[in-house]
C-alpha positions in Angstrom: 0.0 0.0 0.0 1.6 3.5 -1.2 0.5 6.3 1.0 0.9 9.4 -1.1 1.6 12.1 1.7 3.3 12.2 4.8 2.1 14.9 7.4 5.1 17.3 7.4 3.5 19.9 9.4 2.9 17.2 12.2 6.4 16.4 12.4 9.4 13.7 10.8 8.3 10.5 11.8 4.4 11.7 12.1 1.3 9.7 10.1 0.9 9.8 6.4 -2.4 9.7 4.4 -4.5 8.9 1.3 -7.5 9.5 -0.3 -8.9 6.9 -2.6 -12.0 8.2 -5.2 -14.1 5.2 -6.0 -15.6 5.2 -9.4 -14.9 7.6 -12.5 -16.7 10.8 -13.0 -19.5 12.1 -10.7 -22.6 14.0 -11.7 -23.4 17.5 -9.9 -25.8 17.2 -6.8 -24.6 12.9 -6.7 -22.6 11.5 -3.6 -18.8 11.0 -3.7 -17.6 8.3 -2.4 -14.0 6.6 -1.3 -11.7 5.8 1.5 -9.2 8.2 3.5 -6.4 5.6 4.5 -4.0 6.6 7.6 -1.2 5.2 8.7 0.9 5.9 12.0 3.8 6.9 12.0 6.9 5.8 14.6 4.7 6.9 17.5 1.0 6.8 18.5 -1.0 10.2 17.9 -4.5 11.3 18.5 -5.9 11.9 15.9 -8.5 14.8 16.0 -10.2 15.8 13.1 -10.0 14.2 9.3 -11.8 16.1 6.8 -12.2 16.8 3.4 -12.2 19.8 1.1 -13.5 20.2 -2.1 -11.5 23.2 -4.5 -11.3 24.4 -7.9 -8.8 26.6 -9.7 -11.2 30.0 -10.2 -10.2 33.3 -12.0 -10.9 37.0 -11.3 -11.2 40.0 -12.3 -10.4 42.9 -10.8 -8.7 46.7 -11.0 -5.3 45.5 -12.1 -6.2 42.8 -14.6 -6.9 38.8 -14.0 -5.7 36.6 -11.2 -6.0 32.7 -10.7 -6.5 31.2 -7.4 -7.9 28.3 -5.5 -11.2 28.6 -3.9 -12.6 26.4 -1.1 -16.3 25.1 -1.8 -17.3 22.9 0.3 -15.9 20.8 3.5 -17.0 17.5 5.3 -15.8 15.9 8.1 -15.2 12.1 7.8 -13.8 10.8 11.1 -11.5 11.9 14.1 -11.3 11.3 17.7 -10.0 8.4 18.0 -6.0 7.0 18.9 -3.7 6.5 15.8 -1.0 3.4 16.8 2.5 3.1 15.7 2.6 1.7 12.4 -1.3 1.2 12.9 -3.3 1.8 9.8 -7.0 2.9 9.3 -9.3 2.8 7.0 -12.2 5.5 7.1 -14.9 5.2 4.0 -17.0 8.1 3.6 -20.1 9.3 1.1 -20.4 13.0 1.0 -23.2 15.0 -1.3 -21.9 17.2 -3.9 -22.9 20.8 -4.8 -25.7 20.9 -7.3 -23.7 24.0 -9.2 -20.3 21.7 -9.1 -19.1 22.6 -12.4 -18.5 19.7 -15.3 -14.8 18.6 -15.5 -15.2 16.6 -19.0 -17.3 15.9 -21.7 -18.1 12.8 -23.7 -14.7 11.7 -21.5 -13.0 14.5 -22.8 -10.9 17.5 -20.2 -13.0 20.6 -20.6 -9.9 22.5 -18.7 -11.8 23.1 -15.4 -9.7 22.2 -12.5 -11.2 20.3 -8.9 -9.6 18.6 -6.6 -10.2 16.9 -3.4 -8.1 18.0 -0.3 -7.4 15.9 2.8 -6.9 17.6 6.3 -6.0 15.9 9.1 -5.6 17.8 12.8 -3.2 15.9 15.0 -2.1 18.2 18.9 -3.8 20.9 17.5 -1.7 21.2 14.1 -3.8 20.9 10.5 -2.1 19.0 7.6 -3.2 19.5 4.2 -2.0 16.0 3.5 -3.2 14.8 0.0 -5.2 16.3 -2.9 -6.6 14.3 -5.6 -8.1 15.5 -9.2 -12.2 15.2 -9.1 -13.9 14.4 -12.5 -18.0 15.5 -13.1 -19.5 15.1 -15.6 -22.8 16.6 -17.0 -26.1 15.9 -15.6 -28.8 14.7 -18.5 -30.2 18.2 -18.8 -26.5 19.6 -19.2 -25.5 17.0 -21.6 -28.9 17.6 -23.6 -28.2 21.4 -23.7 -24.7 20.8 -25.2 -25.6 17.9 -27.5 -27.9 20.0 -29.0 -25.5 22.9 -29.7 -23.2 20.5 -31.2 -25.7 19.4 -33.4 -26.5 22.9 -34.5 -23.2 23.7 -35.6 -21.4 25.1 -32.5 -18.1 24.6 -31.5 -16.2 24.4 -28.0 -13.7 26.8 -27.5 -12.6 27.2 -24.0 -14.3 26.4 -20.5 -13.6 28.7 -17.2 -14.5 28.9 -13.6 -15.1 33.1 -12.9 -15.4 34.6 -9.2 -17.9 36.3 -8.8 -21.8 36.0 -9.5 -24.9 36.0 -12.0 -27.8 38.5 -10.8 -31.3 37.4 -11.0 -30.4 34.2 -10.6 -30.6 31.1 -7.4 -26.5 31.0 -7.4 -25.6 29.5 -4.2 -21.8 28.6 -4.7 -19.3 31.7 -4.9 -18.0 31.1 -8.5 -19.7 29.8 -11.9 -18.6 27.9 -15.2 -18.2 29.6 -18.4 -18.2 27.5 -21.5 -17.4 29.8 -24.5 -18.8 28.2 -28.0 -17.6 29.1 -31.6 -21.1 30.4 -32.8 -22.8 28.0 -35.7 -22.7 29.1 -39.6 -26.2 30.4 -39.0 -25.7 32.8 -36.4 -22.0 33.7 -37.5 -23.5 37.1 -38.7 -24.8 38.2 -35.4 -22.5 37.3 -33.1 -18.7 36.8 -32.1 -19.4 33.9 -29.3 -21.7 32.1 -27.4 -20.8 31.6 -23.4 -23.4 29.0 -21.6 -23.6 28.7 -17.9 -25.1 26.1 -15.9 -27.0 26.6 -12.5 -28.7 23.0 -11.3 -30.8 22.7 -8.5 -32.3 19.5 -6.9 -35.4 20.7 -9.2 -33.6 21.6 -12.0 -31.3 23.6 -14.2 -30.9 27.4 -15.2 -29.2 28.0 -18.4 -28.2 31.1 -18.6 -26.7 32.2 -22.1 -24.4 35.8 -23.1 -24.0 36.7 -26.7 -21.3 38.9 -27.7 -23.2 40.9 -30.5 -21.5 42.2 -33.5 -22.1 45.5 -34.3 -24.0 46.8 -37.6 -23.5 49.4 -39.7 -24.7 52.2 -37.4 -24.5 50.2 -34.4 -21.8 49.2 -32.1 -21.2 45.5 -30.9 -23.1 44.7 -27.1 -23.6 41.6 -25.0 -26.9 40.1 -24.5 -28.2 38.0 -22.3 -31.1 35.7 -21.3 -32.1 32.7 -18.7 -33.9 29.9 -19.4 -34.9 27.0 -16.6 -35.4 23.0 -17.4 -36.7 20.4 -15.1 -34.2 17.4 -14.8 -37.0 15.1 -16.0 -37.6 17.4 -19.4 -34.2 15.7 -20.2 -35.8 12.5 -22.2 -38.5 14.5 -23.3 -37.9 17.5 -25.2 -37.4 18.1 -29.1 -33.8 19.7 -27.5 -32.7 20.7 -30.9 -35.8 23.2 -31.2 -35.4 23.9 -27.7 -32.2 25.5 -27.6 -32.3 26.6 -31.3 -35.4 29.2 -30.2 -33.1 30.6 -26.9 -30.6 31.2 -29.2 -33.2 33.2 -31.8 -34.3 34.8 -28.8 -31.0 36.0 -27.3 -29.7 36.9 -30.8 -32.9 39.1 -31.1 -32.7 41.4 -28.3 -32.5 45.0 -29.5 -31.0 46.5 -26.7 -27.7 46.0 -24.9 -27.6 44.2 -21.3 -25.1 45.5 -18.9 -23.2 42.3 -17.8 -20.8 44.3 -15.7 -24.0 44.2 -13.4 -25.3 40.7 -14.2 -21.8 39.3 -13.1 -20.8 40.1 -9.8 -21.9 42.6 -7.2 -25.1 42.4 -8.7 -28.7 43.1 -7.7 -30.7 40.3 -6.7 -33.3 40.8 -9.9 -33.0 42.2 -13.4 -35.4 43.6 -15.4 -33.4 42.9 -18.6 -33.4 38.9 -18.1 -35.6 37.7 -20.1 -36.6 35.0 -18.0 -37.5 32.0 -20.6 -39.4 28.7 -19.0 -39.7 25.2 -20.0 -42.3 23.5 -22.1 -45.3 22.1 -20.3 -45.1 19.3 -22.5 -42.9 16.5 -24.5 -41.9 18.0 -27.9 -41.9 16.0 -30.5 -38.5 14.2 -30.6 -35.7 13.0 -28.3 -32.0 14.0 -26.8 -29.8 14.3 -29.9 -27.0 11.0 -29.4 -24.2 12.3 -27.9 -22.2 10.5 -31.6 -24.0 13.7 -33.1 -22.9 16.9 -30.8 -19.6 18.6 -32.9 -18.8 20.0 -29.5 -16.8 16.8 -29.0 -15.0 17.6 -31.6 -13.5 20.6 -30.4 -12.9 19.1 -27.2 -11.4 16.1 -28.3 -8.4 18.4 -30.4 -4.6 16.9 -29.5 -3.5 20.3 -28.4 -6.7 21.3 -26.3 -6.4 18.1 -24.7 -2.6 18.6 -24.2 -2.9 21.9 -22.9 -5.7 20.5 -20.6 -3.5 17.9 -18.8 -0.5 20.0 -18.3 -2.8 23.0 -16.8 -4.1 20.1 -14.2 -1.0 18.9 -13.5 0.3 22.5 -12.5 -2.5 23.0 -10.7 -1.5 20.0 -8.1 1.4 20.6 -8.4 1.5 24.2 -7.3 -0.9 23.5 -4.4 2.0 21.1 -3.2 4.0 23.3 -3.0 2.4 26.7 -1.5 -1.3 25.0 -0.1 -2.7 28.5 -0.6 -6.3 29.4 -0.9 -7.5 32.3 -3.0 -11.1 32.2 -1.9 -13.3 30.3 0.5 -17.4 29.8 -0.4 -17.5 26.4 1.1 -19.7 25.0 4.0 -19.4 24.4 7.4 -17.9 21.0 8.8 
């Protein structure tokens, strides 16, 4: 058995620690699962709290420019209390809900370039150990997978995925960042406007979709961003015609006439917006299925050699870094 991190701060000689994922990729708002595996070191300790954070790599904005840090959101405690022997080792499996807004990590298999990770802290005498951190994989719920088959199958195209401090007004955002997934527009709407950037906010009843265009401008008109909100039940997921669907928010969005101040919709924002349009699902099954996932050109874009290289050496820098300094950037997660 390979433990993957001693417990430096606790001292030479002290317990090390890790944390096993079970499974593959998770879903948003599913449990994660595994096994935190201690063992002592050359003399008993007592071991006092073992818990678990979850983080991502997020992005802001501020006076200066853009930063990158690591934000904290959520934490569980899986065990503590109890007398760790010499040598002794311990096994403590655990099952912990995660965040309904958890942003997706991959799709169709594929590194979308968002970066989570799972963090183990164990307190032995009063000293905290950040002690091992392991990548976490999510992958779309069926309403998020439906939303970007569907643009895939109208002719958009991935281009880059983001996590962004800060957060959308008008909207039930509970966790202190949100995912941007900017899309290459499709032929049809190439005229109108520069890109696409979809958000995802699920609930346990459902999903928000809320979409920004970045217009081009006209002959006597200057380029704007426009926005609108559209919420889906989980179980519309099988049912709806999603092609139509999502082709008539982006008519809508591309339609707008006026320009909608994002600066306010992201961020320090009021809690409602006049300007949103605020779109609704059908009351009904339209008349055709989910697009097959074979059909969505998003995966093309996603699967590219260099995105995909890019991808893997962003992650590993990303653990790597946190090795090293075990900073946090920002904190939005829950209590123990």
């Amino acid at each position: 058995m390979v433990f993957k991190r001693l417990l430096g701060a606790i001292g030479v000689g002290g317990p090390s620690v890790d944390t096993v994922l079970d499974g593959g990729a998770v879903l948003p708002g599913a449990s994660l699962s595994g096994r935190v595996l201690l063992r002592g070191g050359g003399s008993a300790v007592e071991i006092e709290h073992v818990g678990l954070e979850l983080i991502a790599r997020v992005e802001a904005e501020h006076a200066e420019g853009e930063s990158e840090g690591t934000a904290v959101f959520e934490r569980f405690t899986v065990g503590g209390g109890f007398r760790l022997g010499e040598r002794e080792e311990r096994e403590l499996p655990f099952s912990v809900p995660l965040p309904w807004e958890t942003p997706v990590t991959e799709l169709y298999g594929r590194p979308l370039g968002i970066v989570l990770g799972v963090r183990t802290e164990v307190a032995v005498a009063g000293a905290r150990d950040k002690g091992d951190l392991d990548p976490l994989a999510v992958r779309p719920l069926p309403v998020q997978e439906a939303v970007l088959e569907a643009l895939g199958a109208l002719g958009f195209g991935f281009r880059s995925a983001d996590l962004e401090l800060g957060r959308i007004g008008g909207t039930g955002q509970r966790l202190p960042f949100y995912q941007e997934i900017e899309l290459t527009p499709a032929p049809r709407y190439a005229h109108a406007v520069n890109e696409i950037e979809l958000t995802f906010l699920a609930s346990p009843t459902g999903v928000e979709v809320v979409l920004e265009a970045d217009k081009r401008g006209g002959l006597f008109s200057s380029g704007h961003d426009a926005l609108t909100r559209f919420t889906v039940r989980h179980e519309d997921a099988a049912v709806l015609d999603w092609n139509s669907e999502v082709d008539g928010w982006i008519r809508r969005l591309t339609e707008h006439r006026e320009a909608y101040d994002t600066h306010a919709a992201y961020g320090h924002a009021p809690a409602h917006h006049g300007s949103v349009d605020h779109g609704h699902h059908r009351s009904g099954p339209g008349p055709g299925t989910a697009v097959a996932a074979g059909a969505a050109g998003l995966a093309v874009g996603v699967a590219g050699g260099l995105v995909a290289a890019e991808v893997v050496d962003e992650i590993g820098d990303f653990f790597e870094d946190d090795d090293e300094d075990g900073g946090d950037e920002g904190d939005g997660g829950g209590e123990d």
